[in-house]
Backbone as a printed PyTorch tensor [residue, N CA C, xyz], in Angstrom:
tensor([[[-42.2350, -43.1270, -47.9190],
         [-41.1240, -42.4060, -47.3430],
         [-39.8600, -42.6000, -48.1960]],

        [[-39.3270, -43.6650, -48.3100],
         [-38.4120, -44.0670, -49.4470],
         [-38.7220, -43.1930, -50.6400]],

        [[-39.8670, -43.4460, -51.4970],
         [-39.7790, -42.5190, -52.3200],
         [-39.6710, -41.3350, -52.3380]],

        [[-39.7390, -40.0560, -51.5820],
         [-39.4010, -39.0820, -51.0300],
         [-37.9730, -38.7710, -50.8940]],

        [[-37.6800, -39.8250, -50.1020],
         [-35.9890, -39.4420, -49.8550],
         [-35.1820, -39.7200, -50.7210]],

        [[-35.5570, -40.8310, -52.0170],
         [-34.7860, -40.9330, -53.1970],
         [-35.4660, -39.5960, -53.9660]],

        [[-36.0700, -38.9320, -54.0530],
         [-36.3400, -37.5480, -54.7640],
         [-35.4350, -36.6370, -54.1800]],

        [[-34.9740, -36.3300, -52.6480],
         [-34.8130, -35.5490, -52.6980],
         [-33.1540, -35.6410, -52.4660]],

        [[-32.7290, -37.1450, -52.5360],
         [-31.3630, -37.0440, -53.2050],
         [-31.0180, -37.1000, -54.6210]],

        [[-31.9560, -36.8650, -55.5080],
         [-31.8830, -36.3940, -56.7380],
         [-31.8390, -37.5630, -57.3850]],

        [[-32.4170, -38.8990, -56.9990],
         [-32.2570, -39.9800, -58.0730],
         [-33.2350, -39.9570, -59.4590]],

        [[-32.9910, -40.8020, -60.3770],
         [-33.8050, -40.3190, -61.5000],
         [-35.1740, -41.0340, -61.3460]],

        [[-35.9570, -40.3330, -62.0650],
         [-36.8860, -40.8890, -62.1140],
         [-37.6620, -42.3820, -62.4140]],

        [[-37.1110, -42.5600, -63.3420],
         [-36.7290, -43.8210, -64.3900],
         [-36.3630, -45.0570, -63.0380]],

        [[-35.7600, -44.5170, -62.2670],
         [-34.8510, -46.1120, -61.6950],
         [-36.0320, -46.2630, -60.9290]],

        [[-35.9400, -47.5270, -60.5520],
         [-37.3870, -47.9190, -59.8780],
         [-36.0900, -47.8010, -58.0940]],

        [[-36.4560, -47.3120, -57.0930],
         [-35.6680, -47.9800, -55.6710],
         [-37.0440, -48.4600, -54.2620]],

        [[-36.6450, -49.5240, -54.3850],
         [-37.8000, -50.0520, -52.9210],
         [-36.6840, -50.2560, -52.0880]],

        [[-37.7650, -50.8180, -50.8780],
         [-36.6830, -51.6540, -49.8330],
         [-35.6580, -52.1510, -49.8760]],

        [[-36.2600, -53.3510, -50.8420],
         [-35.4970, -54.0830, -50.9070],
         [-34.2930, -54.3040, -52.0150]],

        [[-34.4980, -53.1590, -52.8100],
         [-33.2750, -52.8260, -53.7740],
         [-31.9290, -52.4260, -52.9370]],

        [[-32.4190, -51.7380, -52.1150],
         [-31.9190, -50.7890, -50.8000],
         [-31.2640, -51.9440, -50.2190]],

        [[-31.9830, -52.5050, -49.3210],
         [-31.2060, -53.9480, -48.6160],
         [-30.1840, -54.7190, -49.5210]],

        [[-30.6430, -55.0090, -50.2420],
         [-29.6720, -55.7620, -51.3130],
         [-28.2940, -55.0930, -51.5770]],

        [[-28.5450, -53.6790, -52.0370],
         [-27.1620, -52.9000, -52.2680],
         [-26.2080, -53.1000, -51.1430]],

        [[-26.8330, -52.5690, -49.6650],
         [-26.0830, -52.5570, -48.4340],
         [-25.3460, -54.0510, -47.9890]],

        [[-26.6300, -54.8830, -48.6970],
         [-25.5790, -56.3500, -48.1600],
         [-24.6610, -56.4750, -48.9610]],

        [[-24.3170, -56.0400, -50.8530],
         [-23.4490, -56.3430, -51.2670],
         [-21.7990, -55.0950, -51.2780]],

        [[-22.6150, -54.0350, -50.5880],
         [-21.2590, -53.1380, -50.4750],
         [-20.4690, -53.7590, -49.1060]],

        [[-21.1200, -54.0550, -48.0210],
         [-20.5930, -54.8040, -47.2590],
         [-20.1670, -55.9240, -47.6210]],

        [[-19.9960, -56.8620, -48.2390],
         [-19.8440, -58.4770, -48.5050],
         [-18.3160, -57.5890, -49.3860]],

        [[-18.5360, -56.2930, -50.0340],
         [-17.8760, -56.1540, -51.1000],
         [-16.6620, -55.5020, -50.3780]],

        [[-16.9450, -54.7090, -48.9880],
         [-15.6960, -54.3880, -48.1270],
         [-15.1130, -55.5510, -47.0140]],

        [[-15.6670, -56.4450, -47.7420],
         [-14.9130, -57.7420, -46.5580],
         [-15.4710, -58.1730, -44.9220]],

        [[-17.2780, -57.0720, -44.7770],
         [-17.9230, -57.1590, -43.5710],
         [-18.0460, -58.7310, -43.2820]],

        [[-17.9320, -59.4740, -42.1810],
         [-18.2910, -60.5700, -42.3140],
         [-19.4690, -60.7980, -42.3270]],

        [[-20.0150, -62.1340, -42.9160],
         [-21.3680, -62.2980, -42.7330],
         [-22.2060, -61.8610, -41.5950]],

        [[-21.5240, -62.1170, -40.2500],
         [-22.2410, -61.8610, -39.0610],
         [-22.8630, -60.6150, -38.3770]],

        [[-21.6810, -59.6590, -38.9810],
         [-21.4690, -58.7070, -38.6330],
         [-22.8700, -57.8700, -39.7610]],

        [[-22.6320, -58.0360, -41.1410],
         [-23.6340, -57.7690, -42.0490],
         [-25.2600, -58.0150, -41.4490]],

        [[-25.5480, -59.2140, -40.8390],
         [-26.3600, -59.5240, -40.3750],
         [-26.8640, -58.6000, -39.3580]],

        [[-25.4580, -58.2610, -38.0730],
         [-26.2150, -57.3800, -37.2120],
         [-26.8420, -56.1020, -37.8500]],

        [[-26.2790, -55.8440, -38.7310],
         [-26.8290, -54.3150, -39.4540],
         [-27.7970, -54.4600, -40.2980]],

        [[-28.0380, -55.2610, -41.2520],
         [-29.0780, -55.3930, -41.6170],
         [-30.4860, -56.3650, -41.3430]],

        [[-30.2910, -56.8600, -40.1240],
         [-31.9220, -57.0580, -39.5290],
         [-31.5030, -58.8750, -39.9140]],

        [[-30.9980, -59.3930, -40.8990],
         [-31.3760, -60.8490, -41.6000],
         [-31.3010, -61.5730, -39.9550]],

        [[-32.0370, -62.6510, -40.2380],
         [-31.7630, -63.7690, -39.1460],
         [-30.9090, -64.8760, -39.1600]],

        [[-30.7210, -64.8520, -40.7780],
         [-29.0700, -66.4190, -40.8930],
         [-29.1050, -65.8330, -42.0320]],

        [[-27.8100, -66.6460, -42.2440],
         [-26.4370, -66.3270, -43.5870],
         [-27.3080, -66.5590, -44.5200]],

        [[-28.1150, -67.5030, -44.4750],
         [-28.3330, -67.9530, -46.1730],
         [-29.1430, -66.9980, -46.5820]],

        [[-29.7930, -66.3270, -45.5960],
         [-30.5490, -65.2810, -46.4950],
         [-29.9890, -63.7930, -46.7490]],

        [[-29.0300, -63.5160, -46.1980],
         [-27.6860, -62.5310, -47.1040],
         [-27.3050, -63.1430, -47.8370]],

        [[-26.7790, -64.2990, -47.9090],
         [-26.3310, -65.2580, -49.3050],
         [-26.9940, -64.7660, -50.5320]],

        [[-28.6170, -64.5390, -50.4350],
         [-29.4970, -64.8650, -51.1960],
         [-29.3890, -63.7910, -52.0320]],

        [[-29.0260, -62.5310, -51.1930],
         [-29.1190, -60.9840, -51.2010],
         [-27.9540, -60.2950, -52.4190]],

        [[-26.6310, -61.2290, -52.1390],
         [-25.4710, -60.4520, -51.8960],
         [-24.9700, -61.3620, -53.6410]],

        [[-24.1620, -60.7870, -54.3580],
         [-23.3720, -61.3510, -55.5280],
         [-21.9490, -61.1650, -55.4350]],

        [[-21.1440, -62.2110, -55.5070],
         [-19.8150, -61.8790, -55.2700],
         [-19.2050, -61.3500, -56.6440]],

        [[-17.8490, -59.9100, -56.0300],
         [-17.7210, -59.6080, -57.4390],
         [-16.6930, -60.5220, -57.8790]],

        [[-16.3810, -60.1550, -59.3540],
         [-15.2560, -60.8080, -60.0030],
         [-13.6390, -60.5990, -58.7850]],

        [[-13.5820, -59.4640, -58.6620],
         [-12.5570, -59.3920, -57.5110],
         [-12.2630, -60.2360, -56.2850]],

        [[-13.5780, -60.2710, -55.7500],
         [-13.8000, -61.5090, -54.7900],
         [-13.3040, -63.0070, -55.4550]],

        [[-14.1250, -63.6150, -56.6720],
         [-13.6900, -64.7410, -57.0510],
         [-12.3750, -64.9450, -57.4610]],

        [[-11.8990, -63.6040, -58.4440],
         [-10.5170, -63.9240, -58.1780],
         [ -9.7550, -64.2440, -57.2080]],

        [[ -9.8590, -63.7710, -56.2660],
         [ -8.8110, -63.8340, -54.9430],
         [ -9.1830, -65.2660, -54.4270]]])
């Protein structure tokens, strides 16, 4: 199903997208708009922090601040 729906939003061929590329992005655009951990959690299914931790890369923007 995933693969389908990345076809028919026109992604390229070339990029590989699973699940869990998918999950990963969503935990770090959230982490990256300031969602709190908890809140990230309710939306994406995780059961504790450390495993969004695991997910998520802080950007340079973040460490700066």
């Amino acid at each position: 199903m995933l693969k389908a729906m990345a076809k028919d939003a026109g992604f390229l061929k070339h990029k590989r997208i699973t699940n869990h590329s998918v999950r990963k992005l969503l935990v770090q655009k959230l982490r990256n708009a300031n969602i709190s951990p908890t809140e990230t959690m309710a939306i994406t299914g995780h059961k504790n922090v450390q495993s969004i931790t695991n997910y998520s890369n802080i950007s340079v923007e973040q460490q700066q601040k």
